[in-house]
N, C-alpha and C positions, 0 to 999 in steps of 0.2 A: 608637505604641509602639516601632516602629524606633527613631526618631530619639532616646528616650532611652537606648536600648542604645547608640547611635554615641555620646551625650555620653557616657556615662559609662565609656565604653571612650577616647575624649581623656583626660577628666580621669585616669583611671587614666594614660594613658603619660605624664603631666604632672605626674603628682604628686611629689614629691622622693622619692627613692633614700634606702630604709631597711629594717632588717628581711634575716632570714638566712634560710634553705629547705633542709631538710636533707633526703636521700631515703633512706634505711635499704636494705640491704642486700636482703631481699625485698618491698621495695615496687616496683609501675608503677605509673606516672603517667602519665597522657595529658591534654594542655592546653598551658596558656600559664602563664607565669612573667615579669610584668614588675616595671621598676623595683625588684630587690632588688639588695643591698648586696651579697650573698656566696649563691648557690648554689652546695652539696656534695651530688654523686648518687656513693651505692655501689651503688644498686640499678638501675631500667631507667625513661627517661625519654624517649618520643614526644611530639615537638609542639616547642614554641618557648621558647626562655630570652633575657632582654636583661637584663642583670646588670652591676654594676660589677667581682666576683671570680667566676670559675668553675671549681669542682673536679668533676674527674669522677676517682674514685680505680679502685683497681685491680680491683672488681667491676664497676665503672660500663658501663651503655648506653647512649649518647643517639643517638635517631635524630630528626632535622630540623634547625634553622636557632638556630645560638645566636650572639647578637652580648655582648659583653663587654670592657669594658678588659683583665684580666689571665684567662690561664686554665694552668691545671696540668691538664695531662691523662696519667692512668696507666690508662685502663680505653679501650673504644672508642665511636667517633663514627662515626655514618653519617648525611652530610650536608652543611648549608656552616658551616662558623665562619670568623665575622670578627674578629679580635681588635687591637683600638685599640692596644696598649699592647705589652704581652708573651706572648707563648704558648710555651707551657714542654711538651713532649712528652719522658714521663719515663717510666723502666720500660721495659716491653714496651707504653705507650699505643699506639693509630692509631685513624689519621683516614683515612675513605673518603670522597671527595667533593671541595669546594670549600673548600681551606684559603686566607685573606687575611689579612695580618697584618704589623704594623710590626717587629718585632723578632721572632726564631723562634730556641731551643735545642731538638735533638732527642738524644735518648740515643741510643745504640750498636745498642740494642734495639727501638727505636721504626719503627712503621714508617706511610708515608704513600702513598696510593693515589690521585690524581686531578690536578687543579692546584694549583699556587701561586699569588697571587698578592702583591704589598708592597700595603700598606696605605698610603694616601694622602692619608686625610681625609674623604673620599667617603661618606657614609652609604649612597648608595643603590646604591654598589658591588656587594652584595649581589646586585644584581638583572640584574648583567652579565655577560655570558658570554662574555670576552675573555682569555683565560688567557695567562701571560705562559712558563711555564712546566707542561709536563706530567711528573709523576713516575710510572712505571710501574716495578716491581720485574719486571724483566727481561734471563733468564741467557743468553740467547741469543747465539750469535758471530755474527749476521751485524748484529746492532745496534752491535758496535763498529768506531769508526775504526780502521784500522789509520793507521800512523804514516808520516809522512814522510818522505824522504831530505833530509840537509842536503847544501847544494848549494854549491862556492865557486868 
């Protein structure tokens, strides 16, 4: 009996990318979400997304692990996102956790709470915990450099 749940959890992550997921404003959802074209959450979303488009808009929740070529995020993440492609942090969006990603625009307003790290090709990137960079929102004077003397 396992082993047809393990087939047909392959043929699921196998199957060609098609099909949209939309999460309405007061919906949760708890689960998994594979091979869709375009996932939009306004409302609150637990568990796993692997998607070729990810919108999390300005209501939106996601808590755990979304891998995706493009993502536009205006609501909040708590978790890792790996994004292949573009990741777009718009609004007042943030992300708490483990951000990876090839290309990164963040607004003015946006804010990001954990690592960074560039996106490399790596699928199972994901699963490392080598952070190349830490972002911590921190007003503190004894975390900055003071400045040099130039010397001649």
């Amino acid at each position: 009996m396992l082993g047809d749940s393990n087939k047909k959890i392959n043929e699921i992550k196998n199957a060609p990318i098609s099909g949209c997921m939309n999460i309405g404003e007061t919906v949760l959802f708890k689960g998994e979400v594979l091979n869709a074209e375009s996932v939009n959450i306004d409302g609150s979303f637990e568990g796993k997304i692997e998607t070729s488009n990810f919108i999390l808009g300005k209501s939106g929740f996601f808590k755990g692990d979304v891998i995706a070529n493009t993502a536009d995020i205006r609501g909040t993440i708590d978790g890792t996102v790996l994004i292949k492609t573009k990741l777009s942090i718009s609004g007042e969006g943030s992300i708490k956790g483990k951000v990876i990603y090839k290309t990164i625009s963040i607004s003015d307003k946006a804010q990001i709470e954990g690592t960074l790290k560039k996106y490399k090709g790596s699928d199972n990137i994901i699963v490392k915990d080598d952070p190349v960079l830490k972002v911590e929102n921190k007003s503190d004077s004894s975390t900055r450099a003071e400045p040099k003397k130039a010397t001649m």
